[in-house]
C-alpha positions as CSV (number, residue, x, y, z in Angstrom):
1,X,0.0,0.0,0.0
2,X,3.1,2.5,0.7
3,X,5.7,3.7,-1.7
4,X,8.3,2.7,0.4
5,X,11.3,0.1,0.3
6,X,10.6,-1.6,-3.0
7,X,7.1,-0.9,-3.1
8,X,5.1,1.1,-5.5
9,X,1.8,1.6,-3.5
10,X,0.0,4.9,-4.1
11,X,0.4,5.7,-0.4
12,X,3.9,7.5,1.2
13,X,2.6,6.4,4.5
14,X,0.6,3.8,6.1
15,X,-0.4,7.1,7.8
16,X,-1.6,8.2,4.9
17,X,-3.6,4.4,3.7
18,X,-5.4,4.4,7.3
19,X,-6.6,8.3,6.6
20,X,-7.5,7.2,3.0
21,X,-9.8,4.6,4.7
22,X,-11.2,6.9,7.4
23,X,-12.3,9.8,4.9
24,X,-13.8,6.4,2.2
25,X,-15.3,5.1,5.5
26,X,-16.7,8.5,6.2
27,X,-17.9,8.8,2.5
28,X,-19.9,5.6,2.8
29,X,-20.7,6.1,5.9
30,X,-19.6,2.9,7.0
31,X,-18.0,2.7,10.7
32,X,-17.2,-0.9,11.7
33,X,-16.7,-1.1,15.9
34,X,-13.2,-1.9,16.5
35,X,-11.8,-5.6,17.1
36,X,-9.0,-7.0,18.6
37,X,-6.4,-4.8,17.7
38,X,-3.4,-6.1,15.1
39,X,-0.6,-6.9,16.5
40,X,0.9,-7.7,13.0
41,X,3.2,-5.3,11.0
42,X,2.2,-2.2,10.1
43,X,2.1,-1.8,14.2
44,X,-0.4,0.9,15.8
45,X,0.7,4.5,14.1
46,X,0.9,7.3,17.2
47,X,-1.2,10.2,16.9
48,X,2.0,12.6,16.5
49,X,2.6,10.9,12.9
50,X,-1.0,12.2,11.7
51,X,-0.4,15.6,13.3
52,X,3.3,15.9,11.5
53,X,1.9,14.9,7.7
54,X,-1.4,17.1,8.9
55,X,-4.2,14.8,9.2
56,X,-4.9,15.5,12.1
57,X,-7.8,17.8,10.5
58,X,-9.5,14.8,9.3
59,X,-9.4,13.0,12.5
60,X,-11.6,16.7,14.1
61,X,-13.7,16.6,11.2
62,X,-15.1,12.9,11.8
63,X,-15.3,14.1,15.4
64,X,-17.2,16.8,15.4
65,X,-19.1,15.4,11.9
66,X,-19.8,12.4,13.9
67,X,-21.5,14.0,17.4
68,X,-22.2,17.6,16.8
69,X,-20.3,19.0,19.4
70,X,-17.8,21.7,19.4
71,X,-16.8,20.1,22.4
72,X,-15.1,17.4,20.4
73,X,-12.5,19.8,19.6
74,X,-11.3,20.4,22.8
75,X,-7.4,20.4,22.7
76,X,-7.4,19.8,26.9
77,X,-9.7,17.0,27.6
78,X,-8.6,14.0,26.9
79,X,-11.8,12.5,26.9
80,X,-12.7,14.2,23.6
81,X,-9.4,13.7,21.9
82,X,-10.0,10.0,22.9
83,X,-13.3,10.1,21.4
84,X,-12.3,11.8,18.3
85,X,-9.5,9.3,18.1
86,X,-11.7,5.9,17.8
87,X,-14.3,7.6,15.3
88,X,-11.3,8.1,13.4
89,X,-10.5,4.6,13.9
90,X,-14.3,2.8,13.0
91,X,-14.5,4.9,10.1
92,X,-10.5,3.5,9.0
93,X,-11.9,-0.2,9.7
């Protein structure tokens, strides 16, 4: 899926493949509850990664898209940015 060592994928990043899926999820409306988590390569991508190649608007976006509250946003509460962070990740599934 990456363009990286030897492959040709259309994707620089698995960063960028899992926020492919999360905006076609989005688009289809399609949010799959999350599993058992993978413990296979590529491993779990930290949040910083997103925020450095700025997706981090996309995971907001599906937040606040998602429940309608401003509240979502909140930079401070990491209750929000939890729940902004698994919408992000059912609409990736």
């Amino acid at each position: 899926m990456t363009s990286g060592d030897r492959n040709s994928g259309p994707f620089a990043t698995f960063a960028d493949a899992i926020a492919f899926a999360a905006g076609l999820g989005a688009k289809h409306n399609k949010r799959v509850p999350l599993g058992e988590i993978s413990k296979g390569e590529p491993g779990p991508i930290r949040l910083e990664i997103f925020v450095s190649i700025g997706h981090d608007w996309l995971i907001k976006l599906l937040g606040i898209t998602e429940t309608r509250e401003l509240e979502i946003l909140s930079l401070n509460d990491e209750e929000h940015q939890a729940q902004r962070n698994h919408i992000f990740e059912e609409y990736a599934a």
